[in-house]
N, C-alpha and C positions, 0 to 999 in steps of 0.2 A: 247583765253582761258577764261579768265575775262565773256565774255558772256555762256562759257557753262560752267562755274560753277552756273551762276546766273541759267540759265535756270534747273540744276539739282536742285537746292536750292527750283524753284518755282514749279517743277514735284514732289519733297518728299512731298509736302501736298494730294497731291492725289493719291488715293486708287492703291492699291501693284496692283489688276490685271490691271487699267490701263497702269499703269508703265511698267508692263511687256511688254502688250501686243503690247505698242508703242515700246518698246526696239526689239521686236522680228520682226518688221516692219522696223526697221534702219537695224537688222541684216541681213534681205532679202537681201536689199539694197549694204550692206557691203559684202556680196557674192556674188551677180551680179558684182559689180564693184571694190573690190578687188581681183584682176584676182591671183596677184603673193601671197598673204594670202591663196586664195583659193587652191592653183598649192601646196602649201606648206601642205593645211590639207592633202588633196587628196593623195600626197604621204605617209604620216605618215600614212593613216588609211589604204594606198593600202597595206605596211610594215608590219603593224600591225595586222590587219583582212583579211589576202588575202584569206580565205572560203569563205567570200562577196561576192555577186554580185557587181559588176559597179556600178549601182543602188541603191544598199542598203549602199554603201559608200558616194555615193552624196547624200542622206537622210541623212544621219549621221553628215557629213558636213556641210550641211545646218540648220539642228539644233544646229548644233555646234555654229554658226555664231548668230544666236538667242538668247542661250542661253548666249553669250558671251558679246553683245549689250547690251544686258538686264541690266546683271550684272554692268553693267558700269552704269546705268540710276539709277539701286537700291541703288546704292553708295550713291545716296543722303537721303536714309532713315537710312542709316547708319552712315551717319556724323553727319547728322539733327536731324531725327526723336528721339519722347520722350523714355526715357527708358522703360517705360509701354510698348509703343507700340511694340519695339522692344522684347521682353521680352515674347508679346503675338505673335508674327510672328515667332519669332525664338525657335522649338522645339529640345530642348537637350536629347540625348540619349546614356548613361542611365542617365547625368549629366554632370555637370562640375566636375573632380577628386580633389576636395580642397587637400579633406586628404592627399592623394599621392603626389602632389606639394609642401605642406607646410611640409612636412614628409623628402622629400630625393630632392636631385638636379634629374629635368625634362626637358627631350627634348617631347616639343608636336608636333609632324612629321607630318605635314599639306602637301600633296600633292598637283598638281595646278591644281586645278579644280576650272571651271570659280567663284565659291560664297566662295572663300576661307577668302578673307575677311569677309563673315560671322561669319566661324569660329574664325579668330579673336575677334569680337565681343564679342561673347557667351564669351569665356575667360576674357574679358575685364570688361564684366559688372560682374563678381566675382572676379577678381586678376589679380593684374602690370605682366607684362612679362617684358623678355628682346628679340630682333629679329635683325635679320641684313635688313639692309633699303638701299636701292640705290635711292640715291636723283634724282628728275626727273628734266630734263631740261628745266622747266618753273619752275619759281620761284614761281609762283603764286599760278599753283596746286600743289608745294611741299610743301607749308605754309597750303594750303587747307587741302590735306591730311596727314599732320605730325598733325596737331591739331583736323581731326576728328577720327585721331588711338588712341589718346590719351586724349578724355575729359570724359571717366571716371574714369581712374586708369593710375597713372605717368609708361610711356613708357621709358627703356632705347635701345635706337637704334644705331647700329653699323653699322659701313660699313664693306665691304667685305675686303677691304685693313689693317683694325685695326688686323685682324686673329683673333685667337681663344682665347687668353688669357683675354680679358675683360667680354666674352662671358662665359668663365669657373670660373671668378671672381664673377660674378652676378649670376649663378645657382650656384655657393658656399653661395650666400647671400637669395638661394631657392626663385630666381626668374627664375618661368619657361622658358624654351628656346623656344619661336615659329619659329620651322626652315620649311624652304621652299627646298627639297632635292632636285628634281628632274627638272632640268635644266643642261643644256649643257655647261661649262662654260670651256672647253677646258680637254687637258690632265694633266693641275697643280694639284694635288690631288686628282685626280680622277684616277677610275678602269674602264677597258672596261669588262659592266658585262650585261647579256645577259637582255634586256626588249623586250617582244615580242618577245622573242628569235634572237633578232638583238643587236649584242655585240654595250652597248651605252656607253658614256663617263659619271660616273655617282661619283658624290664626297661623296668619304668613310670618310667627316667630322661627320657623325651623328655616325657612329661607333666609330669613334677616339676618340670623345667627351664623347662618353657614356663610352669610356674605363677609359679615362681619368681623369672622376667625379664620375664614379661609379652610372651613371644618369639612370632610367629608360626610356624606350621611349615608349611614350602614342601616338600611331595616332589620327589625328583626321581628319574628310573626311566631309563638308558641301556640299551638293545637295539639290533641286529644292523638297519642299511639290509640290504633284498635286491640278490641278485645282486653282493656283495663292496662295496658301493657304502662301507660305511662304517659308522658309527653315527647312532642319532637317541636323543638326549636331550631328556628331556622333563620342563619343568617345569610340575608340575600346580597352583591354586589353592589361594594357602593356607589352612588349612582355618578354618571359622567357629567363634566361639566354645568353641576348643580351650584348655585341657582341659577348663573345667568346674569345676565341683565334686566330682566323680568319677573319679581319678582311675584306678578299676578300668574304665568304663565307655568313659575317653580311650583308655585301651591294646587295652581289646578293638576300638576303633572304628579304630586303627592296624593291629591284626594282619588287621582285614578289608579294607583295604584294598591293604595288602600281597598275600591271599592273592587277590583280584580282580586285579592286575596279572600274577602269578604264573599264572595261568589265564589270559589272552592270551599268553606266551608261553611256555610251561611248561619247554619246553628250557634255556631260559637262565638259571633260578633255582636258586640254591647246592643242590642235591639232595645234594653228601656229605655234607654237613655232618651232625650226627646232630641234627637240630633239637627232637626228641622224647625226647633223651636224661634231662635231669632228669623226672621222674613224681612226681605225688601220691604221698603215703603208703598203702603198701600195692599199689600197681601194679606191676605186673612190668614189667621193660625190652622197648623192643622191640625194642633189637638185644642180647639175651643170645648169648652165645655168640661175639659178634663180638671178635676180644683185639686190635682196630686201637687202638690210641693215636690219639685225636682232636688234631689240631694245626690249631691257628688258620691260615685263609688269608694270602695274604702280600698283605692290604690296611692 
């Protein structure tokens, strides 16, 4: 680990299209020869897209895998690289919302798409958040990445075990929430609500939360500039009278939104991930057979 960090340390001085373009050459690679990642996109996007061709799902895949390698390699112009620099690669659109953040308690709903730590950033280089963090099992990259989320505005980071209440202590203290929704993390607090019109196991905390503080919820969705230019982050319209009274109704109204973004660029959204892995009662898996140990991304 110790060497590829060093080696990401010594890839940030050189220019983003090369960066990319060797990350997108590891990810050929990581889709040739990660057969059970691959077996795992293929399903989601056969679930997902089944108007596709065969074809047009293994393009999709394969780019997936690219754009996913990549973002790993970028990481180090995001721990490293100067703030100028960053500042001139990463295009905000229409801004960062100061006003609205520093105005009322904010959940910013970052969905997983492979450059979501962009999104981060963009945030970071204007105002602290708060987020929940799942320490990674090397010590070395969780030192790595806990000090490049946080060298330009103090981070407070939670685990998923702490719950909700430090989380609604700090957007009481109008520290923005950067939450990560849409992950599969069993039936504990979660609704089975339809993404892709496949009932998913999907956690109705962003609704609870927003009931609970009275929090707006501002998405924000980071994608790939063309032609290596960079990233464009984008903050969408916080949404109207969220959550409601229905709290089943706010989350399926989140995973449609999600899966609309996800379909403008389809390549660049978490496809290993098994997002379909918890099922109703009585449903069969849809990756049986697959014996990958599922491990949380290193966000």
């Amino acid at each position: 680990m110790r060497f590829i960090i060093a080696l990401m340390w010594c890839l940030h001085w050189l220019p983003l299209p090369v960066i990319a373009r060797l990350g997108e050459v590891i990810g050929n690679l990581l889709f040739a020869y990660k057969k059970s990642r691959r077996r795992i996109t293929l399903i989601n996007l056969a679930l997902c897209f089944p108007e596709l061709s065969e074809d047009e799902r293994m393009a999709i895949a394969k780019k997936h895998f690219q754009a996913y390698a990549r973002s790993v390699l970028e990481r180090g112009i995001l721990w490293w690289g100067s703030e100028a620099r960053l500042r001139r690669l990463i295009v905000v659109e229409p801004g960062v919302p100061l006003d609205a953040i520093k105005a009322s308690p904010t959940i910013l709903l970052c969905p997983h798409f492979v450059s979501l730590d962009v999104a981060g950033v963009a945030v970071m280089l204007e105002s602290s958040l708060c987020s929940i963090y799942t320490q990674q099992l090397n010590p070395v990259f969780d030192a790595v990445l806990r000090k490049g989320r946080s060298r330009f505005r103090p981070v407070k980071l939670f685990s998923r075990a702490d719950g909700i209440k430090p989380i609604i202590r700090a957007m009481r203290e109008h520290l923005p929430f950067f939450m990560l929704p849409d992950m599969d993390f069993g039936e504990k607090d979660a609704e089975f609500v339809p993404f892709f019109g496949i009932p998913a196991a999907t956690l109705t905390a962003p609704a609870r939360i927003a009931a609970a503080t009275n929090a707006k919820v501002i998405p924000v969705v980071a994608t790939y500039l063309p032609d290596y230019r960079g990233w464009k982050v984008t903050f969408y319209p916080a949404w109207e009278n969220y959550p409601g009274d229905d709290i089943t109704a706010a989350t399926r109204y989140m995973n449609k939104f999600i899966e609309e973004r996800a379909r403008e660029t389809p390549s660049e959204y978490f496809w290993t991930h098994k997002r379909f892995k918890t099922r109703p009662a009585g449903e069969p898996s849809f990756y049986a057979n697959n014996n990958t140990d599922e491990a949380p991304p290193a966000y």
